[in-house]
C-alpha positions in Angstrom: -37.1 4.9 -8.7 -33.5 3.2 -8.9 -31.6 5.1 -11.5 -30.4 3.1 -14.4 -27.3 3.2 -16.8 -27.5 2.4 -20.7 -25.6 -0.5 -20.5 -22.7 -1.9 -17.8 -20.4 -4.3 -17.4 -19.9 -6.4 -14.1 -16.3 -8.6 -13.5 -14.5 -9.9 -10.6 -11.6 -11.1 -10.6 -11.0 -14.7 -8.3 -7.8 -16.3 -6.9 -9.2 -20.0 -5.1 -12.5 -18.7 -4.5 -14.3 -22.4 -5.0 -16.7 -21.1 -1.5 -17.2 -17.8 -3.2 -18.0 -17.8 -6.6 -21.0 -19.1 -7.2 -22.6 -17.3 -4.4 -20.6 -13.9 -6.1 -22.5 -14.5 -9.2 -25.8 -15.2 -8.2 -25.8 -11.8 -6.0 -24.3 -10.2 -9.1 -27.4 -11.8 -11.3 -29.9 -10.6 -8.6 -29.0 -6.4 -8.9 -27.6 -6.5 -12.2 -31.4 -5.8 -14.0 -32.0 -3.3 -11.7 -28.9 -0.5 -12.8 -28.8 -1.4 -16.3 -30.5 -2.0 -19.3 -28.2 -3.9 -21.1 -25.6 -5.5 -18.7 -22.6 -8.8 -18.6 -21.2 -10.0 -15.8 -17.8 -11.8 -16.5 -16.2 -14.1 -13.7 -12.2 -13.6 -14.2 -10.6 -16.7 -12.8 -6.5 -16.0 -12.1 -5.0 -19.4 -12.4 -7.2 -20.7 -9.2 -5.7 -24.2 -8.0 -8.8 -25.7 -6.7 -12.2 -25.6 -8.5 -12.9 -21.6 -9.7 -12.4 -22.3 -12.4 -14.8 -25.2 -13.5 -17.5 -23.4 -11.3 -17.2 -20.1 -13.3 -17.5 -22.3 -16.7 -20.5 -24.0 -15.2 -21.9 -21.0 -14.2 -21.3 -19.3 -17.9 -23.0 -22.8 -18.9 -26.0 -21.9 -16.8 -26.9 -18.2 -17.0 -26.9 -16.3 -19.7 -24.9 -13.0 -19.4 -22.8 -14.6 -17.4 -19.2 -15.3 -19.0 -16.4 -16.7 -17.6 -12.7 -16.3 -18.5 -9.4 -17.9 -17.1 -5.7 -17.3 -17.1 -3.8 -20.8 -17.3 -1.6 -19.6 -14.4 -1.7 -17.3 -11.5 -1.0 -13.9 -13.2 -1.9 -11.8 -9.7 -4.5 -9.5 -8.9 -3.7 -6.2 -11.2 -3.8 -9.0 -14.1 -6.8 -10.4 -13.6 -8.5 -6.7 -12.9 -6.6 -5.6 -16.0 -8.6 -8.6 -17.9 -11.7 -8.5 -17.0 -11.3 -4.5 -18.4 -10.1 -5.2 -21.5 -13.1 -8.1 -21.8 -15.9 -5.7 -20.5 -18.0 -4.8 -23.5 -20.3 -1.9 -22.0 -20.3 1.6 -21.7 -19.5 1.6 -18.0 -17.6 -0.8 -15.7 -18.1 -1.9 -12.2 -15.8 -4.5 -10.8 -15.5 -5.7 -7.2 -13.7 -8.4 -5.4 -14.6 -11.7 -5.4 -14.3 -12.7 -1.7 -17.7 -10.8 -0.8 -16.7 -8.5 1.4 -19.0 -5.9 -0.5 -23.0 -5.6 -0.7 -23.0 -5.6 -4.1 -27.2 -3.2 -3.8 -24.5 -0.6 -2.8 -23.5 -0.6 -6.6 -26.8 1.8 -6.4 -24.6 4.3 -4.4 -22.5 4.7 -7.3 -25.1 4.5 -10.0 -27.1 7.6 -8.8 -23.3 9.6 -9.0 -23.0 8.6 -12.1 -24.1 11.7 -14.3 -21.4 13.8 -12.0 -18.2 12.1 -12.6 -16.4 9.6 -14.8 -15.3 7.6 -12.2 -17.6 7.0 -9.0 -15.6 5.0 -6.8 -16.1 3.8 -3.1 -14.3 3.9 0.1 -14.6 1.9 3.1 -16.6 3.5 5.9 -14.8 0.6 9.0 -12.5 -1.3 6.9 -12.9 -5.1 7.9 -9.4 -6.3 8.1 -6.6 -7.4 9.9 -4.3 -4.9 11.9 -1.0 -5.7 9.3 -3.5 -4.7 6.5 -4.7 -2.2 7.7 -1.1 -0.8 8.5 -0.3 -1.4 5.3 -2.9 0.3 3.5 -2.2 3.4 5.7 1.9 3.6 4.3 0.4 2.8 0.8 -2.0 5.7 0.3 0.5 8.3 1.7 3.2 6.9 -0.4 0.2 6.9 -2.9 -0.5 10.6 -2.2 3.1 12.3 -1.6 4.4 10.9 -5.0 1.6 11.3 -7.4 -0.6 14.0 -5.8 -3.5 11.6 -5.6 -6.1 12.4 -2.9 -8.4 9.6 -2.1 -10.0 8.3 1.3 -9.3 4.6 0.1 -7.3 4.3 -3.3 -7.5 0.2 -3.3 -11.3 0.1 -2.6 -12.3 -2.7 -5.0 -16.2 -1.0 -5.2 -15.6 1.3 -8.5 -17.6 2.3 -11.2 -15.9 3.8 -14.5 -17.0 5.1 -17.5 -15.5 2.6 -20.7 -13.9 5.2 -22.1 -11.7 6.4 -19.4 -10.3 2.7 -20.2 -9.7 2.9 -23.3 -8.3 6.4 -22.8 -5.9 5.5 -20.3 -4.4 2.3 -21.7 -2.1 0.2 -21.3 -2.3 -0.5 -17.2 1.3 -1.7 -16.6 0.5 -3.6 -13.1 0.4 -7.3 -12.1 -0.1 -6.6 -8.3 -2.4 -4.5 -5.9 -0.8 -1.3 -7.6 -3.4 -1.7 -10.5 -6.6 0.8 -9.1 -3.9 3.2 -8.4 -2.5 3.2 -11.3 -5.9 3.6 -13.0 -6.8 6.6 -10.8 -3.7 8.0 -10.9 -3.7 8.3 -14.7 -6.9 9.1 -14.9 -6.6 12.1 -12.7 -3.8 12.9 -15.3 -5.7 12.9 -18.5 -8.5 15.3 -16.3 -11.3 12.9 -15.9 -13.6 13.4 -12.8 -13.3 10.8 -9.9 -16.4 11.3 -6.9 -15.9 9.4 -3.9 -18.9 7.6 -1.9 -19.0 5.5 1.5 -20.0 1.7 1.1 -19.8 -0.6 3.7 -17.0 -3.3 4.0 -17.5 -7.2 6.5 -15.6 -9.7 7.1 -14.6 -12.5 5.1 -16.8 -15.4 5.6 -15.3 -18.0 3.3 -11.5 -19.1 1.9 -8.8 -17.1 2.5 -6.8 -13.5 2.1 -3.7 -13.3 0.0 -3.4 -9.1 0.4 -1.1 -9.6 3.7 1.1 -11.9 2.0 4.7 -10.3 2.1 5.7 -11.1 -1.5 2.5 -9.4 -3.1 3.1 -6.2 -0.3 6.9 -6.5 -1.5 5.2 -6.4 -5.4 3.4 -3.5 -4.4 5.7 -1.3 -3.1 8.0 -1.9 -6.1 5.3 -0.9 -8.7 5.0 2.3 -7.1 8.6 2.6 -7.9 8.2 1.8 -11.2 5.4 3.6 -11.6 7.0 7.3 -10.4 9.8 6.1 -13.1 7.2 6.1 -15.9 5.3 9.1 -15.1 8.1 11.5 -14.2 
């Protein structure tokens, strides 16, 4: 029997994901009875310029649970994570990208850690991106892991599962960019709260298209560690 939590709260966050979202939410609709009780799935739309926005209204119009909130401009990534946080309601989180790049049934993975650790977060097993991406990821964890100690197979995994608490406990998150999960982990680690590790899988992207590789969000990132080191040393 699938293990089930109390209640949990479901977001994504979405930057022109028009080919995406609907298909996101129906997925998310599908597995959501089946780990919680009492659950909400909230569709975070970043400023989108094409039409994520007015799909993840009519979406909210359509299914209940389903709620849909939007920044009126493009915030970046760390904002919209740090938003659909502060809107979750339940006693544990789970948020994932919106590009479906994850199998959301893996949420199960995390689910059946759950009563071992506040934060059960996943790492890619063969990361489906592009070389640059990869490269990048590689320089960010050991930066990640030299200057704040923390040890984790894939610190920017967007497959994580965290106690509401930890949240609330933690608060504020200071980034805008793709520092935002480190930052989370990193201060939670700080404050002693238990992070457990599990493999998901990770595919391509099938529909719209990446903004990670761009080399002013890379630029932001990189700069947000600075800050970062500044605020916690």
């Amino acid at each position: 029997m699938v293990k089930k939590l109390p209640s949990l709260s479901i977001f994504f966050p979405f930057y022109n994901e028009e080919a995406n979202i609907a298909a996101q939410a129906k997925d998310a609709l599908k597995i959501a009875p089946n780990f919680a009780q009492k659950w909400e799935i909230i569709l975070v739309n970043d400023g989108s310029a094409d039409k994520t926005g007015q799909i993840a209204q009519e979406l909210a119009q359509k299914y209940p649970g389903v709620r849909a909130v939007s920044h009126p401009q493009n915030r970046g990534y760390g904002a919209a994570v740090k938003t659909g946080l502060k809107k979750s309601h339940y006693d544990w989180i789970f948020f994932s990208d919106g590009d479906r790049q994850f199998n959301l049934k893996e949420l199960e993975k995390l689910v059946e850690k759950s009563d071992q650790a506040d934060l059960v977060i996943g790492y890619r097993q063969k990361r489906a991106d592009s070389f640059i991406r990869l490269a990048n990821a590689k320089l960010f964890n050991f930066l990640i892991r030299i200057l704040f100690g923390l040890k984790a197979k894939d610190i920017d995994c967007a497959f994580k599962l965290i106690k509401k608490e930890v949240v609330e406990n933690i608060w504020p998150l200071k980034s805008d960019g793709a520092l935002v999960s480190s930052e989370l982990l990193i201060k939670a680690k700080k404050k002693g709260y238990k992070i457990i590790e599990v493999p998901v899988s990770h595919r391509p992207r099938q529909a719209g298209k990446q903004t990670g590789a761009n080399p002013r969000v890379i630029f932001k990132a990189f700069y947000d560690i600075a800050a970062l080191w500044r605020e916690l040393k």
